[in-house]
N, C-alpha and C positions, 0 to 999 in steps of 0.2 A: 686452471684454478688449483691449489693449493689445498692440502689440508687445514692449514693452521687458516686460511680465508671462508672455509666451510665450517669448522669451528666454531668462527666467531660469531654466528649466525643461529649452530645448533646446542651449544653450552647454556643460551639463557631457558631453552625447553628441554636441560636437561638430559643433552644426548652429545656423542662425541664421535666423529671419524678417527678410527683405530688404526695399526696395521695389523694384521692377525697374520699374517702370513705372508708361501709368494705363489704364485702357477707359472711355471717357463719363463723365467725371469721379469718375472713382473710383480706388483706388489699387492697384496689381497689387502682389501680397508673392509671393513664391517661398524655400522653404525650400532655403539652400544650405549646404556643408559648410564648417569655418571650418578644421578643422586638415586636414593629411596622412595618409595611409593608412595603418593599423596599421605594413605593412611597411616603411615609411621615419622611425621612431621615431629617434632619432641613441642609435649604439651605443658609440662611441666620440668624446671632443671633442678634439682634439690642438690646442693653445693654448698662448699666453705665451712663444712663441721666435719670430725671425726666422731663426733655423737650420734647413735642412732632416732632419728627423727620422731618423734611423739605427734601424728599426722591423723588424721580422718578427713571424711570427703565431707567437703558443704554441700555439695550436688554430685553425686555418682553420675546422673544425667551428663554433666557437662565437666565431669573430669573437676572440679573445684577442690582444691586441698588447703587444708587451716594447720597450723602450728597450734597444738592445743596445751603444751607444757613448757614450762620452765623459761628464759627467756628468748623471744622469741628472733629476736636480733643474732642469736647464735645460730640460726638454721635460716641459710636463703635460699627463697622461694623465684624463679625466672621463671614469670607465665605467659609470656608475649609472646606475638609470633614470630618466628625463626627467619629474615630475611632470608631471600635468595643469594645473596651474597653469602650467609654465613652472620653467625653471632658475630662480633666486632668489638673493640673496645668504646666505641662510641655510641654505639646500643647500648651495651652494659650500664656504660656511665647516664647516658640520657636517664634509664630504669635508678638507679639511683638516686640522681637527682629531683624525680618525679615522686620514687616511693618515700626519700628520705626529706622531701623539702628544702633542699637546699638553694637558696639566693642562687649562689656561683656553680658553675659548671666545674670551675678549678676548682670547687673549695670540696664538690664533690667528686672528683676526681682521685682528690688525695686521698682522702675518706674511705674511699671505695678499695683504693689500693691497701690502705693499712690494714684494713678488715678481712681483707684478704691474706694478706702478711700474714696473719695473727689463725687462719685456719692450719697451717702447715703444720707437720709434728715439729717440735721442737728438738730432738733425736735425731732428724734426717737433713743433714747439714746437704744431702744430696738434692731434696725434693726442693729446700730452699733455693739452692744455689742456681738452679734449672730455674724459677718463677724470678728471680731475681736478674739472671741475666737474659732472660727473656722480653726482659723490659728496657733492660739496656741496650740491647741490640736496636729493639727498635722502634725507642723514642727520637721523637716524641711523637709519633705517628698515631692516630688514635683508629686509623681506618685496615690496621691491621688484627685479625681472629686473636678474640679475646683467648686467653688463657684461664680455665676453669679449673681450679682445685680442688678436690678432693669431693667428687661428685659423686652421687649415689646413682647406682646402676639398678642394684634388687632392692627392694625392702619389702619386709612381713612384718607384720606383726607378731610372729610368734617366733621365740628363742630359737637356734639351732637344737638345743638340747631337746625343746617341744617339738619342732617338727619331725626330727630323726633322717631318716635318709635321704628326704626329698628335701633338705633344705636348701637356699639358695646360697651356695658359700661365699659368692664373690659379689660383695657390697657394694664397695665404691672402686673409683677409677682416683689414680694419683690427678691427672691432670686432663680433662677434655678441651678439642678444637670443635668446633662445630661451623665446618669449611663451606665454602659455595658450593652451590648444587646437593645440596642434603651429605657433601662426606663427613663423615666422623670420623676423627684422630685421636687416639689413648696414647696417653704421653705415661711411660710406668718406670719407676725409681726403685729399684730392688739391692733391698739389703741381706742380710743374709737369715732373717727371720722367713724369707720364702723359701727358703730349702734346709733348716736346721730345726731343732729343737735344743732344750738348754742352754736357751743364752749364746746358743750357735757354736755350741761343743759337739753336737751329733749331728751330722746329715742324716736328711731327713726324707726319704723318697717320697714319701707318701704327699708332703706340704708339694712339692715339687710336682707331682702329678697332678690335685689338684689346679695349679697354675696352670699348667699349660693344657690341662681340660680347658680352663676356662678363659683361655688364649682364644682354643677352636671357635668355644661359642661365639665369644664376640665375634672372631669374623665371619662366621655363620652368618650372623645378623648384621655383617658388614658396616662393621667397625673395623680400623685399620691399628693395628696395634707396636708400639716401638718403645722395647724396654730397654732400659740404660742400667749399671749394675753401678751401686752406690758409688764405688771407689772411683769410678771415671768422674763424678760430678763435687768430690768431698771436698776437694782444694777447687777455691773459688779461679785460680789460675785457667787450673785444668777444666774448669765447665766454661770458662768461657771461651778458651781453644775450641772446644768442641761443639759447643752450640753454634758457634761464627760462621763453622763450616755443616752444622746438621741443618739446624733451622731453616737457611736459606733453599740448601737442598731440596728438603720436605718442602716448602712452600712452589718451588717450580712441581716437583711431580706433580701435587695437586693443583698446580694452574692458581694460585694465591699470587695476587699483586701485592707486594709487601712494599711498593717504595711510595 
């Protein structure tokens, strides 16, 4: 019997045959865990703004969160639960469709797409061009891991400037996967405001440091992280060279049926 036949048995509980090794020419397998702990299931996904959220809890008891300012269509709220598959684009839209009222599935589908369109900066021809051809690769499939823009990771309520050193510096993520079996994917598009100051006339060690503190964290907390540096993504040419051949990539490592 086979790896890839015992696999296919222990993936849906969340476990996988490895090789880790060999003893006298033989091959060491260890059975390890692919997803996160029951108790770190994602409760709530807070996505699609570069606003920081105006949030309280309708129930602390049971995790419940409200948008309490400004309009509320500018900050979205994903409070479902997380199949075992993984977030999907067909979840997504179903959640749409449901919270937005829409007749059509197509009619929200499109809907859903442009509101999303419209969270990206407008300055980073990179982050775009990545969410753009992410969808061209691989429509019109809907049963492929939605792609989540500009998602909040920490939030406080109180300023950087008020908390002082224990603040939490890294907000949101450019772009989240939320794969089969609980993996998480950081999809990050970095321009040169992560390592300069002035407009990106001085390097800047210190921006730089923090980043890549807060690389560790997340994969501490086992997030998988894969940053791209603007100029590979600027010309729509060159991102879709590179996604044609990344994307795919990424989706065999993490065992993603993408066809």
């Amino acid at each position: 019997m086979t790896a890839g036949t015992i696999n296919s048995h222990l993936r849906p509980g969340g476990l996988e045959l490895r090789q880790t090794g060999d003893d006298g020419g033989y091959s060491v397998f260890t059975v390890v865990p692919t997803r996160l702990p029951a108790g770190r299931r994602p409760k709530n996904i807070i996505f699609a703004t570069r606003t920081k959220p105006d949030i309280r809890f309708r129930s602390s008891v049971d995790n419940d969160i409200e948008i309490v300012a400004g309009n509320r269509d500018d900050i979205l709220v994903y409070d479902r639960e997380i199949p075992t598959g993984g977030l999907r684009w067909r979840d997504l839209h179903a959640w749409w469709q449901d919270t937005r009222m829409f007749d059509s599935e197509v009619e929200a589908r499109k809907d859903l797409y442009q509101r999303l369109l419209r969270s990206l900066p407008e300055n980073s021809a990179g982050q775009r061009n990545l969410f753009l051809t992410y969808h061209e690769i691989f429509a019109p499939s809907v049963d492929v891991p939605a792609l989540l823009p500009e998602v909040w990771l920490h939030w406080d309520h109180k300023t950087v400037h008020q908390r002082g050193p224990e603040a939490l510096l890294r907000s949101r993520m450019d772009f989240l996967l939320l794969l089969p079996h609980g993996q998480r994917v950081v999809l990050e598009v970095d321009g040169s405001q992560h390592f300069t100051r002035d407009c990106g006339r001085t390097p800047d060690t210190a921006k730089y440091a923090a980043m890549v503190g807060a690389d560790r964290d997340l994969k501490l907390r086992e997030y998988e992280v894969f940053r791209f540096g603007h100029d590979e993504l600027k010309l729509v040419d060159d991102a879709r060279t590179l996604l044609q051949q990344f994307l795919p990539d990424l989706f065999r490592r993490f065992r993603v049926n993408s066809s």
